[in-house]
N, C-alpha and C positions, 0 to 999 in steps of 0.2 A: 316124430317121436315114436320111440317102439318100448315094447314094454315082456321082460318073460312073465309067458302063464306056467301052468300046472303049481302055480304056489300057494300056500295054506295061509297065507298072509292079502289083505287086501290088497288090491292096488288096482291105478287108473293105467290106461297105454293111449297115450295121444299117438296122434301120427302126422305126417306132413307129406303133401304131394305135389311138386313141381313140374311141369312140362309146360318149355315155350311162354306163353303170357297165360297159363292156364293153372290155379294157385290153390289146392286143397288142403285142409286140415281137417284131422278127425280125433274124437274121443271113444274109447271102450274101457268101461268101467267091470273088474272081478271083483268080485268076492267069494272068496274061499276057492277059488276058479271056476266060479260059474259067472257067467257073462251078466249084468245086473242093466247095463246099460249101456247105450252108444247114440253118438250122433257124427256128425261132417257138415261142414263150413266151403263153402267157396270164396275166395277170396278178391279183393281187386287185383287186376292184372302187374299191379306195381310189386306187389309184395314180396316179400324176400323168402328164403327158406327159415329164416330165422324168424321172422314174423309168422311165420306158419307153427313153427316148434312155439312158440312163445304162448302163442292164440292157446295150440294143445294145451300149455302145461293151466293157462288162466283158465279155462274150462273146466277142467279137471279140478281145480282149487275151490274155483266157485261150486262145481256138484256138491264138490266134499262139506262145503260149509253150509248149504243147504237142506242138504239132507243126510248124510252121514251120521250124524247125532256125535257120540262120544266114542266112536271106534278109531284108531290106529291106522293111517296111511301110507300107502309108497306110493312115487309117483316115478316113473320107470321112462327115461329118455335116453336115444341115443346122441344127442347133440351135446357135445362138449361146451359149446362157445354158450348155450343157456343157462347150462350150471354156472360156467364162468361168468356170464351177465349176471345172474342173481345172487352169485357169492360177492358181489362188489355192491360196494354202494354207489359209487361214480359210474358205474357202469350201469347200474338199476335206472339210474338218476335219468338217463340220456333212453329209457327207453319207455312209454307210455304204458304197454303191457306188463313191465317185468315191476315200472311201479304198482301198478295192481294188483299183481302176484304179492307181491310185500304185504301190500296192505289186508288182500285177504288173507292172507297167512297168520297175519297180526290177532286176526280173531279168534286164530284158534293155535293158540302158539304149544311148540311140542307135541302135534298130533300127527302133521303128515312130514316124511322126508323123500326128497329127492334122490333118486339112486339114476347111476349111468350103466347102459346095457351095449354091448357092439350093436349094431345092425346087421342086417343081412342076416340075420343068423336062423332063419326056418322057423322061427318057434309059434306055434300057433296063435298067441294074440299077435305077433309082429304083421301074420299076414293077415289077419281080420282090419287092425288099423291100417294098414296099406290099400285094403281094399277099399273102404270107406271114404280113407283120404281121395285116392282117386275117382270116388263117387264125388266126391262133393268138388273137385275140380271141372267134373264133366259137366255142373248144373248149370242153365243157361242163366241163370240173376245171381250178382253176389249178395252173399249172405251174410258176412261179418267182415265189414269195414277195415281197414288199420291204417294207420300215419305212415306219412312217406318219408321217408328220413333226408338227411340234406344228400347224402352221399347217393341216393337211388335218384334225385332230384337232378343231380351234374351226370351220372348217367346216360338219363334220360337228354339230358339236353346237349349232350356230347353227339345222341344216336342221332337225334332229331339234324344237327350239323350237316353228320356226317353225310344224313339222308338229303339233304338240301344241297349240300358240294355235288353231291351224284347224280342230280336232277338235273342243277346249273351246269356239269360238265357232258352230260349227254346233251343237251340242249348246244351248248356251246362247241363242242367237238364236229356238231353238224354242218356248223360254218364254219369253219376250217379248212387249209388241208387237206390233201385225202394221206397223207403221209403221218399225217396227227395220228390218224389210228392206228396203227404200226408204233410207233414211239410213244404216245401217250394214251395206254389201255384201258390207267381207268382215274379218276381225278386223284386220288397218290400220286400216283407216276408224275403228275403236274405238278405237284409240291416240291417234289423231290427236283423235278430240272430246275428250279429257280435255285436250290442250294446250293448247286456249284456253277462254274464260268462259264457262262454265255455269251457267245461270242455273234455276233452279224452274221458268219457264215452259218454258222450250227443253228441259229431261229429261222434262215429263211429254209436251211434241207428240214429241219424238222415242223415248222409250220407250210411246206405247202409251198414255198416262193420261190423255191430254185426252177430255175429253167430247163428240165428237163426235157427231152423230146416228145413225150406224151404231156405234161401240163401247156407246154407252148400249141400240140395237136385240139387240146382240147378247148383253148382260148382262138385254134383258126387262125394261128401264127404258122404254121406249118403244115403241110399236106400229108403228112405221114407219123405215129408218132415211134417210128425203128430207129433204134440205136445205131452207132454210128458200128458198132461191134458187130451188125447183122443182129441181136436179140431185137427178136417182134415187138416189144414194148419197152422199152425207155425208159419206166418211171426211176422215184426215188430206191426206191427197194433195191431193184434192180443194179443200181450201179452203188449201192452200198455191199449188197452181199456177191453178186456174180461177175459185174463186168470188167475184163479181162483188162480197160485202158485203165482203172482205179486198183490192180492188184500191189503192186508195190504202196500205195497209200494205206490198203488194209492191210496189208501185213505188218502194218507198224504199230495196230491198234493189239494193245494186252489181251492175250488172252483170245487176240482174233474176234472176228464180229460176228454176235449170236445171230444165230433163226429171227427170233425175235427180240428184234430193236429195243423192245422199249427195255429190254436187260442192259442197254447201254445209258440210259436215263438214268436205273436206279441204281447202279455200279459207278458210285460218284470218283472210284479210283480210275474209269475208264472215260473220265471225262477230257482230260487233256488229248488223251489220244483221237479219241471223236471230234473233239475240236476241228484236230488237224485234219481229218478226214476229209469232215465237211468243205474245209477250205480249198483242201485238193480238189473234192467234186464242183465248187464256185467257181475255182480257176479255171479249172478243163469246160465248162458250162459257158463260162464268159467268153473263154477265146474262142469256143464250138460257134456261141452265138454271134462272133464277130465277123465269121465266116459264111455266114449266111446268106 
C-alpha cells in the first residue's frame, strides 16, 4: 500500500513488502502531513501480496476507529485488486480480512474513504511505508498471522511435488545409464519422453543398454572401449553426434542432432526421427557385436 503526503487532509499509508518467503506490511498514519503514527507486521511466509495490502488497509481502519474520534479519513492504496475485493461483496465474502474491513468500517460509516495512488511514484510517505514494510519483513518472529487461501494451498503443494519429482529423479538418474544424463537433464525432460513413441531401440540408446564399445569396456566384455571409426571412446554420444559410420542416419534427423540430447527428448516433433536413429545405431551395434 502507498499513500501521497504533503496533503491538508488526513490520511493513513499502509504499505506491503514481498521478497522470496519474506512477507512485510506496514502502516503510517498523517495528519495534516505530520506523521502521527507507524507500525510493520511480518508476516507468515505463505502470504500473499494481497494479504499484505489487505492486513495495511485492516490496520489502518482499526487505528481509525480507535482512536481518531470524529475526524474525516482517506485511506491511500496502490493496489487495485483491494479496492476491487472491497467494492464486492462476493469478493469481501471469500476473504477473512476484507470481511473485517467491512465490518469496522460499519462502525463508523461515512468517515473514512478509500482512494487508489500509482506506486513508485517518490512521494515521501510512499518511501517511509516501503521502508517499514521491509523492516517488518526482516524481523526474525512473525507478528500477524493470516489465512492461507485454497489457491496458495495447491501451490504450495504443486512446489512440494515438484520438489519430491527432483529428489526421486536425482536419486534415480544415478542408477541408470550414463547416457540418462545427456537425454534426460532434469525430471521434465522424463515426462516429456513418455509422451511421445518409444520404441525398444530408442529406451535401450537412451537408458544406458546399447552396446556400445565403452559400455561393453566397462562391463569387461571388451579390452578396449575405441570405436571402430578410430574415435578413443565409443560411447552413446559419441556415435549420436560425430561418428562418421551413423552420418547418413543423422542426417535424416530434422533439424540435425543438437549438442545436447536431451533437445531431442523435448522436441516431440523430432521424435520419429530419433527413433530411426536409435535403430540405425542398434543394428550397426548388433552386427558390430556379432562380429566379435
Amino acid at each position: 500500500m502507498r499513500a501521497a503526503s504533503r496533503a491538508p487532509f488526513n490520511l493513513t499509508t499502509p504499505a506491503e513488502y514481498s521478497f522470496s518467503v519474506k512477507t512485510g506490511a506496514a502502516l503510517v498514519v498523517y495528519r495534516e502531513g505530520v506523521e502521527v503514527y507507524s507500525n510493520f507486521w511480518k508476516l507468515s511466509p505463505y502470504a500473499t501480496i494481497t494479504d499484505c495490502e489487505l492486513l495495511g488497509v485492516l490496520e489502518a481502519v482499526r487505528w481509525i476507529v480507535s482512536t481518531a474520534g470524529d475526524e474525516a479519513w482517506e485511506i491511500f492504496t496502490d493496489s487495485q485488486a483491494v479496492l476491487k475485493i472491497l467494492s464486492s461483496r462476493s469478493s469481501t465474502a471469500r476473504w477473512d480480512k476484507a470481511r473485517q474491513i467491512y465490518l469496522s468500517l460499519s462502525e463508523i460509516p461515512g468517515r473514512v474513504s478509500l482512494r487508489w495512488v500509482p506506486g513508485h511514484s517518490s512521494i515521501s510517505a510512499n518511501e517511509r511505508a516501503d521502508e517499514l514494510a521491509a523492516k517488518g519483513a526482516s524481523m526474525r518472529e512473525v507478528s500477524a498471522e493470516t489465512e492461507i487461501s485454497v489457491r496458495t494451498l495447491r501451490r504450495y503443494q504443486g512446489e512440494a511435488g515438484r520438489l519430491s519429482l527432483r529428489k526421486w529423479w536425482s536419486d534415480k538418474r544415478a542408477s541408470l545409464g550414463t547416457s540418462v544424463n545427456d537425454l534426460f537433464y532434469c525430471a521434465s525432460h522424463a515426462r516429456l519422453w513418455i509422451r511421445g513413441e518409444v520404441t525398444a531401440a530408442s529406451s535401450a540408446v537412451v537408458f544406458g543398454r546399447a552396446p556400445t564399445p565403452a559400455h561393453l569396456y566397462r562391463c569387461g566384455v571388451v579390452n578396449s572401449p575405441e570405436c571402430d571409426c578410430g574415435a578413443p571412446v565409443g560411447n552413446t554420444r559419441h556415435y549420436l553426434l560425430s561418428c562418421p559410420l551413423l552420418e547418413q542416419a543423422r542426417n535424416r534427423v530434422k533439424g540435425g542432432v543438437p549438442y545436447h540430447l536431451y533437445k531431442l527428448i523435448v522436441d516431440l516433433k523430432r521424435r520419429k526421427s530419433f527413433n530411426q536413429l536409435c535403430s540405425a545405431l542398434m543394428q550397426y551395434l548388433d552386427a558390430r557385436r556379432g562380429l566379435l
